[in-house]
C-alpha positions as a Python dict, from the first residue, in 0.01 Angstrom:
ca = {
    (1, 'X'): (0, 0, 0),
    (2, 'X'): (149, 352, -36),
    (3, 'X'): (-25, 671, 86),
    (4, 'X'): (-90, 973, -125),
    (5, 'X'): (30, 1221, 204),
    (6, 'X'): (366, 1057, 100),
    (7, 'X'): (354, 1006, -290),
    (8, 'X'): (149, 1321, -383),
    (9, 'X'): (384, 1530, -229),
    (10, 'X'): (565, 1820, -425),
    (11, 'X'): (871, 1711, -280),
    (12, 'X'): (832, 1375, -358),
    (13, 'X'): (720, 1429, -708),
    (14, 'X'): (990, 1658, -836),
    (15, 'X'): (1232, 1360, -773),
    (16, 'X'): (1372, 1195, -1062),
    (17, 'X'): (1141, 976, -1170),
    (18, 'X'): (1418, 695, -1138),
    (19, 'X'): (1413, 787, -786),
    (20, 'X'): (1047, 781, -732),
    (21, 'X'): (1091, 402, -924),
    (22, 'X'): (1344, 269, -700),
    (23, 'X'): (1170, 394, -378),
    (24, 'X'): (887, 218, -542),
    (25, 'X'): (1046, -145, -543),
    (26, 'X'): (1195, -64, -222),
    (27, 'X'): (851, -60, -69),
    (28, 'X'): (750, -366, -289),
    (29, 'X'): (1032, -567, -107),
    (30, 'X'): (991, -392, 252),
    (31, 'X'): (922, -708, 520),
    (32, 'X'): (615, -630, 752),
    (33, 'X'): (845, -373, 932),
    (34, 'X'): (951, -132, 665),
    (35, 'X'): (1315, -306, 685),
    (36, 'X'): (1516, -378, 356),
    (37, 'X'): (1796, -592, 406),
    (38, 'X'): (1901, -579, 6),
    (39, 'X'): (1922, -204, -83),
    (40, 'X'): (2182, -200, -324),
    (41, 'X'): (2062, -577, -490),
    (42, 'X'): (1722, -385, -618),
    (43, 'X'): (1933, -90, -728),
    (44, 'X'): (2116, -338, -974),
    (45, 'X'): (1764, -499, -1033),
    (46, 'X'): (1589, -162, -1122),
    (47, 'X'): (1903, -28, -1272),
    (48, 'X'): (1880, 283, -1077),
    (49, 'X'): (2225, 450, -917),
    (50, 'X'): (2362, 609, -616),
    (51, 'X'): (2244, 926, -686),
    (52, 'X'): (1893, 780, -661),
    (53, 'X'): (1964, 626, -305),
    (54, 'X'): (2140, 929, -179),
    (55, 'X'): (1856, 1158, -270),
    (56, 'X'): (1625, 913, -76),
    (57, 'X'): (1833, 934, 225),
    (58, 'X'): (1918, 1323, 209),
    (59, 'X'): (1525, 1373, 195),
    (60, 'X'): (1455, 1109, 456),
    (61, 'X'): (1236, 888, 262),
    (62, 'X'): (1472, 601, 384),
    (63, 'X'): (1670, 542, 664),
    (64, 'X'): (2019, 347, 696),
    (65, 'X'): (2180, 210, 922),
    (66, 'X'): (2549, 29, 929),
    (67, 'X'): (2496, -282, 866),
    (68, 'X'): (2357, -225, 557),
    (69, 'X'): (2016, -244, 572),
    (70, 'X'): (1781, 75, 564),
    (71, 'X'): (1407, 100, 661),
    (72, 'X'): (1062, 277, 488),
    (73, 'X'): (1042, 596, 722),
    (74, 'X'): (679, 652, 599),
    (75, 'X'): (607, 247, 642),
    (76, 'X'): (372, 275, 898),
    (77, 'X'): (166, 585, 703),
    (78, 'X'): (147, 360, 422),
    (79, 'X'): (99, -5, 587),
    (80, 'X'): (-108, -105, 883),
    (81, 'X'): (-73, -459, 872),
    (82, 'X'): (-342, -717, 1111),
    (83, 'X'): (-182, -864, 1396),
    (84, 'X'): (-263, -1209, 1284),
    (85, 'X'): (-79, -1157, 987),
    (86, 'X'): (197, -929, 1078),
    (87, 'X'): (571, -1127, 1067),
    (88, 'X'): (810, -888, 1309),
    (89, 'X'): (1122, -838, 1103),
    (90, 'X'): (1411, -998, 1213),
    (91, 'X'): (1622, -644, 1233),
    (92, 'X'): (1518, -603, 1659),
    (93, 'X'): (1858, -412, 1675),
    (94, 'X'): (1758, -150, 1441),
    (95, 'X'): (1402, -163, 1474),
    (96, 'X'): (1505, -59, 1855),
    (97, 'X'): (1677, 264, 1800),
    (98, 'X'): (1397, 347, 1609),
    (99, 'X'): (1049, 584, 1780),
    (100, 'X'): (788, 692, 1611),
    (101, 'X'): (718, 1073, 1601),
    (102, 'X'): (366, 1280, 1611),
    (103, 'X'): (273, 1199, 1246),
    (104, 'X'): (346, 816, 1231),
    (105, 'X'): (671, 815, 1036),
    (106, 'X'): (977, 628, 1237),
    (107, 'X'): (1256, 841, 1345),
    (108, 'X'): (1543, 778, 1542),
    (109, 'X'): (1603, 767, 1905),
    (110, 'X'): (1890, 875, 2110),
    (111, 'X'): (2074, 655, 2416),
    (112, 'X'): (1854, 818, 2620),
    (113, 'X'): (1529, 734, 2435),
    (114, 'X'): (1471, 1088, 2290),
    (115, 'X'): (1445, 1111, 1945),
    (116, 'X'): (1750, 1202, 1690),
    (117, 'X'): (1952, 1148, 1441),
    (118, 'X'): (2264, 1019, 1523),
    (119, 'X'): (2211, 620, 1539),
    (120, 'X'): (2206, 630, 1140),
    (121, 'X'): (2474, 537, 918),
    (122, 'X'): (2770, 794, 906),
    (123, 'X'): (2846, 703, 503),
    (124, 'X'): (2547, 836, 445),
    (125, 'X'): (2419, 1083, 717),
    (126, 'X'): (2765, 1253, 759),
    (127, 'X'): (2596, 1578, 1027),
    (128, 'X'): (2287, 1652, 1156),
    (129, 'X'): (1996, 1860, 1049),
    (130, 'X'): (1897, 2123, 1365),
    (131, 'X'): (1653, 2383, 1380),
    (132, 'X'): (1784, 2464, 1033),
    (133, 'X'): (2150, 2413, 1138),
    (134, 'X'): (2418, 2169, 1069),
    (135, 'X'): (2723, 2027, 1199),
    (136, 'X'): (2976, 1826, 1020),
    (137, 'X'): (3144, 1540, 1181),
    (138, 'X'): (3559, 1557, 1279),
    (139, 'X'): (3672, 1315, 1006),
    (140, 'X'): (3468, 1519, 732),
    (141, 'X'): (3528, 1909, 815),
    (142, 'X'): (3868, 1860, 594),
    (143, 'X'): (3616, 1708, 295),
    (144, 'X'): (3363, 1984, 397),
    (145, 'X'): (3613, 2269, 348),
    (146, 'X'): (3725, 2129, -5),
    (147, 'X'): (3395, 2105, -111),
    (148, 'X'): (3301, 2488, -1),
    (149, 'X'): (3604, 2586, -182),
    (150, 'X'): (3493, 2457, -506),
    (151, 'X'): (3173, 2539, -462),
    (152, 'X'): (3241, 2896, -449),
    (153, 'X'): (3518, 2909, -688),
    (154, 'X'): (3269, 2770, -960),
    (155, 'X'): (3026, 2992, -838),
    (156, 'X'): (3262, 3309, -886),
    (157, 'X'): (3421, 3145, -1226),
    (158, 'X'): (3074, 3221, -1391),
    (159, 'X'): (2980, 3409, -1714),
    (160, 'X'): (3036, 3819, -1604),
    (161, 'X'): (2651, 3878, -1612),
    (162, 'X'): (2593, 3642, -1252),
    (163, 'X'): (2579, 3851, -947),
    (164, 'X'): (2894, 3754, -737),
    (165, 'X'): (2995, 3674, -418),
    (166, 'X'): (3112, 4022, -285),
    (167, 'X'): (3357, 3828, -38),
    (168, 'X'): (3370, 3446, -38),
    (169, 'X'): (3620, 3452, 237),
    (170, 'X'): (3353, 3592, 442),
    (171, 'X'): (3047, 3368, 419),
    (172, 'X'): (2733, 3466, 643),
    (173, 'X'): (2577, 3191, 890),
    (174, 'X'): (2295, 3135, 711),
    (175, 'X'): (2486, 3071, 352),
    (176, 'X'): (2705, 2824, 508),
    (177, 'X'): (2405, 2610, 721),
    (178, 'X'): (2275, 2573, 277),
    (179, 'X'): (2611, 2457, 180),
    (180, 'X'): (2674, 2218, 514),
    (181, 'X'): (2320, 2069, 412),
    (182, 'X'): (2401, 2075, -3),
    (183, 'X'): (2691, 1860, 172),
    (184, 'X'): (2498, 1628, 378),
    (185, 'X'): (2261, 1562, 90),
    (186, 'X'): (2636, 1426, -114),
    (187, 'X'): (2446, 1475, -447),
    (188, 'X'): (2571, 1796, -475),
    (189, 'X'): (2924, 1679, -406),
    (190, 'X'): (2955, 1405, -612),
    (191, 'X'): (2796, 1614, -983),
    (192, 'X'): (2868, 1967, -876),
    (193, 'X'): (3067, 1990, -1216),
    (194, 'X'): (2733, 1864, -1451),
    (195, 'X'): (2531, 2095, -1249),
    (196, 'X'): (2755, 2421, -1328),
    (197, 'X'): (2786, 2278, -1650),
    (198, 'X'): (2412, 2260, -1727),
    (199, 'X'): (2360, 2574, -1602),
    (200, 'X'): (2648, 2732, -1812),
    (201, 'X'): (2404, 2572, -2107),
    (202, 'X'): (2065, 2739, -1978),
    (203, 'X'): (1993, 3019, -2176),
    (204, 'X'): (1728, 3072, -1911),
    (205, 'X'): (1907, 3018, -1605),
    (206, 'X'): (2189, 3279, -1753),
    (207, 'X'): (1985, 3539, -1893),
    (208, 'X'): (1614, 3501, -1823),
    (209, 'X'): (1561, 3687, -2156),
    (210, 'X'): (1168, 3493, -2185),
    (211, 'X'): (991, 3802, -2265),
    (212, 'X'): (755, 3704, -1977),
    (213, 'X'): (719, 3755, -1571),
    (214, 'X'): (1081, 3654, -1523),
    (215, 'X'): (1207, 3804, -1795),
    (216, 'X'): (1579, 3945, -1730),
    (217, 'X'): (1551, 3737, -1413),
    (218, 'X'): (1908, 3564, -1339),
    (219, 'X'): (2035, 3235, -1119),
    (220, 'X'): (2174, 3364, -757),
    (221, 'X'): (2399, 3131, -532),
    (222, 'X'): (2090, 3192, -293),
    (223, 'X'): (1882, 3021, -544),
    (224, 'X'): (2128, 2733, -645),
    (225, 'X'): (2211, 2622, -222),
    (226, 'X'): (1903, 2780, -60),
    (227, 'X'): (1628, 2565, -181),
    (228, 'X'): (1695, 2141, -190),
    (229, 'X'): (1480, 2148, -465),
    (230, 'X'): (1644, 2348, -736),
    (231, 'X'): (1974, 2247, -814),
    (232, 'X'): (1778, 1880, -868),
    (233, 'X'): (1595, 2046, -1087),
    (234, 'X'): (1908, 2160, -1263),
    (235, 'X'): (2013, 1799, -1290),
    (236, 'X'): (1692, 1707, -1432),
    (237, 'X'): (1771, 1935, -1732),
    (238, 'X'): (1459, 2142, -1631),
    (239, 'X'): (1626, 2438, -1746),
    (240, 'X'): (1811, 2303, -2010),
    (241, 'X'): (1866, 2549, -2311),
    (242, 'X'): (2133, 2642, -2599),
    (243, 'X'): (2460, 2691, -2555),
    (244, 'X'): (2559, 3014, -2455),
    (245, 'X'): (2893, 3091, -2606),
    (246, 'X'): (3187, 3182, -2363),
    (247, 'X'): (3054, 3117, -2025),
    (248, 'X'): (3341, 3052, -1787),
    (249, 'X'): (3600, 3314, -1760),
}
């Protein structure tokens, strides 16, 4: 069963669609629990990638946990299964650092019993989201930094007409909580050169010449790290246009 509070989401449905497919077959294979012990087996089946995964686990439509296996956060939204015919998975450890919270979704619970983040898989989850902040582990501020670096190097290596960064040795609190969590999410990391390059190709996204409401309107580093939805959408080719000639200086 799946539930349309889950599936008819915005958020949900501006994921690639090969996303949406392999959360799909995730949820086909769930046990009675939520728990899949064979993530990466129905990747190869479905013939989606890591990308897909990672997006499900930066947006917290799965959870992982070391050993491998992950579990169906919104399982218990979208299955209520009878008593009499309800098989406990066989994953007790993980299922028991697991709550539930207010809406019915699983979450994860601290030592104490309190709920958080923290029991989840490190490779994956490598900070944690708080009241809009994050912090980065020890063992990944040095991969953190290299990654900001880059990030705002491409940024500033853009086509003369982008509005820059007036001091990128400076960055305010609230730019750097967008790029910790554009880290977290690893997409970002792992294709930040095809997303500079696509945009580079947007006429769009460059200009905003469209002759209509958002005409002369132009991409803003706000606009690429602020939102978790737009620099997907990039990747999707949603803004995909010709060529523009001479882009990077």
């Amino acid at each position: 069963m799946f539930s349309n509070k889950i599936i008819d989401t915005d958020v949900f449905l501006e994921m690639p669609i090969s996303t949406q497919l392999l959360y799909f077959h995730l949820c086909m294979r769930a046990d009675d629990d939520g728990f899949v012990a064979n993530p990466k087996k129905i990747m190869k089946i479905t013939g989606c990638g890591t990308d897909d995964i990672k997006i499900l686990f930066a947006k917290r439509y799965l959870l992982p946990f070391e050993t491998g296996v992950c579990v169906i956060k919104h399982w218990l939204i979208h299955n209520q299964i009878r008593k009499d015919r309800h098989n406990e998975t066989t994953y007790l450890t993980e299922k028991n650092t697991l709550g539930i919270n207010d809406f019915g979704a699983y979450t994860e619970k601290e030592k104490n019993g309190c709920q958080n983040g923290n029991q989840m898989a490190t490779q994956v989850r490598l900070g944690k989201v708080s009241k809009g902040k994050v912090s980065i582990d020890k063992e990944s501020k040095d991969k953190y930094k290299e990654f900001e670096n880059k990030l705002l190097l491409m940024w500033q290596s853009l086509c003369d007409s982008f509005p820059k960064i007036s001091n990128i040795t400076v960055i305010s609190q609230t730019r750097r909580s967008h790029i910790k969590q554009r880290f977290e999410e690893k997409v970002m990391v792992d294709r930040m050169d095809e997303i500079f390059k696509f945009i580079s190709e947007s006429e769009f996204l460059t200009n905003g010449s469209t002759g209509g409401k958002h005409d002369n309107w132009r991409i803003s580093f706000d606009w690429l790290i602020g939102n978790d939805n737009n620099y997907l959408k990039v990747l999707e080719g949603k803004y995909k246009g010709e060529p523009k000639v001479r882009v990077f200086r």
